[in-house]
C-alpha positions as CSV (number, residue, x, y, z in Angstrom):
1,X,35.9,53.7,2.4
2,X,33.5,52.6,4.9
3,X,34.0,50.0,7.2
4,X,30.6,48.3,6.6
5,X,29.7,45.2,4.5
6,X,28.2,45.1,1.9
7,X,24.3,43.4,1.9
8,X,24.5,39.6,1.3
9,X,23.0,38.8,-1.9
10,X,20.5,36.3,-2.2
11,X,21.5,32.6,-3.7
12,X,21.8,32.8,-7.3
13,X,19.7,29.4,-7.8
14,X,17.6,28.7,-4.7
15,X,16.3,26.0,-6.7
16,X,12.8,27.3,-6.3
17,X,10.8,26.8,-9.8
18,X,7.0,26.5,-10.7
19,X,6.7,22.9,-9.9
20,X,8.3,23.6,-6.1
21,X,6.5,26.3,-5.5
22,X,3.0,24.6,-6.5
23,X,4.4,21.8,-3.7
24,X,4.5,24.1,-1.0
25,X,1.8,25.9,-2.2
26,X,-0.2,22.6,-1.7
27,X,2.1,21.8,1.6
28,X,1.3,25.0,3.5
29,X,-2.5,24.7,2.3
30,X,-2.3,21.4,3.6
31,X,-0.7,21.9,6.9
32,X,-3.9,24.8,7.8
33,X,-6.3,21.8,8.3
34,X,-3.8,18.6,9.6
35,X,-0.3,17.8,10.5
36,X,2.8,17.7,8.8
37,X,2.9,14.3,9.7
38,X,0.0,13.3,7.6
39,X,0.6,14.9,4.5
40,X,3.0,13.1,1.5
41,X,3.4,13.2,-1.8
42,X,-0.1,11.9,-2.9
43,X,-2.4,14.6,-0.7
44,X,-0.1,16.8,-2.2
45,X,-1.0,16.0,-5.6
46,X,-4.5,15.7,-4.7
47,X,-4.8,19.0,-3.6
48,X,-3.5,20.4,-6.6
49,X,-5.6,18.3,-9.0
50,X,-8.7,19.8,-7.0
51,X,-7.3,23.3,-7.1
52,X,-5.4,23.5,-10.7
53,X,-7.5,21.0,-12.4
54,X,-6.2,19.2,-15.4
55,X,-3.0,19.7,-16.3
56,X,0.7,18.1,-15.8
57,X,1.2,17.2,-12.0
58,X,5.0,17.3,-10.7
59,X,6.1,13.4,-10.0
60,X,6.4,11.8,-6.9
61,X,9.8,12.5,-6.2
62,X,10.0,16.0,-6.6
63,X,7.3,16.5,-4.0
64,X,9.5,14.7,-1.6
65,X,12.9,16.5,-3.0
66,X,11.2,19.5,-1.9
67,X,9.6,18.7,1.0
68,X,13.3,17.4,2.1
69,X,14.8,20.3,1.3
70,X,12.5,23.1,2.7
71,X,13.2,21.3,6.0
72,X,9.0,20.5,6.9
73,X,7.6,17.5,8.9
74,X,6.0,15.5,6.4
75,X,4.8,11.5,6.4
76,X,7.8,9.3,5.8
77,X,7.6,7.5,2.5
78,X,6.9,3.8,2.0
79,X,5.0,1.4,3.9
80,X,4.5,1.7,7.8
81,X,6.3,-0.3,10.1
82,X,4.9,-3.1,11.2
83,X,4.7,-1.2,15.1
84,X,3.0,1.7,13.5
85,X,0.3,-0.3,12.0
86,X,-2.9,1.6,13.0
87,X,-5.6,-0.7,14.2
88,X,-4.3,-4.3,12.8
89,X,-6.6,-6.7,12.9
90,X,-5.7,-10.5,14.9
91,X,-3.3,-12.5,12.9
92,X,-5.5,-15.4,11.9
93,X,-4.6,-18.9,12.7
94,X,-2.8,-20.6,9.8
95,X,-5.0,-22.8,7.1
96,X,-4.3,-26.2,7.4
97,X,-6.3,-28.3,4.3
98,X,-7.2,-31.7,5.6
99,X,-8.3,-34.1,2.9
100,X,-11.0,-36.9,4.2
101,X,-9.9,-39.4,1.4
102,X,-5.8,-39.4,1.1
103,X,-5.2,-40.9,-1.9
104,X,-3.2,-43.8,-2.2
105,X,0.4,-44.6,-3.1
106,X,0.8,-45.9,-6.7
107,X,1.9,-49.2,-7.4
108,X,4.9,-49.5,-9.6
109,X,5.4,-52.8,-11.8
C-alpha cells in the first residue's frame, strides 16, 4: 500500500445546469465590454434574448442565485440608495395651491 491519497473527486452536484451556465455564459460575455458592477439580472437576460433568440429565459432570481454563488461582482439588486443617485436633479420647491376666491362657510339653520 502506498502512502499517497487518492485524487479528490469532483462534487457530485455542483449545481451547474443549462440555465446557470447560459448566466455565466451571458456574465463573462458581459464582463469583456463593462464592469461587474454594471451588469444584473436584466442585461443578463438581454444578452441572451439577442444571442439565443426566442425561447424560455431563466427568471430573475436564478440569475442572481448564480451570480451569488459563483462569487462575481455584480450590480446589487433593487433600487439605488438615495447617495448613489447618479445625477439627481434639484428637489423642487413644494406646490402650494392658493385659491383667489375662498369659499365661504355655510350657514346652518
Amino acid at each position: 500500500m502506498s502512502s499517497e491519497s487518492p485524487a479528490k473527486a469532483a462534487p457530485a452536484d455542483d449545481h451547474l445546469t443549462p440555465a446557470r451556465a447560459l448566466v455565466l455564459e451571458a456574465y463573462y460575455a458581459l464582463r469583456q465590454v463593462q464592469p461587474g458592477t454594471t451588469i444584473g439580472s436584466g442585461e443578463i437576460r438581454r444578452w441572451i434574448r439577442r444571442q439565443k433568440g426566442s425561447g424560455e429565459l431563466p427568471s430573475d432570481s436564478l440569475i442572481v442565485l448564480t451570480l451569488a454563488e459563483a462569487g462575481v461582482p455584480r450590480r446589487g439588486t433593487g433600487r439605488p440608495r438615495r447617495d448613489e443617485a447618479v445625477d439627481a436633479a434639484p428637489a423642487a420647491p413644494p406646490f402650494v395651491p392658493v385659491r383667489r376666491n375662498p369659499p365661504k362657510p355655510s350657514r346652518s339653520r
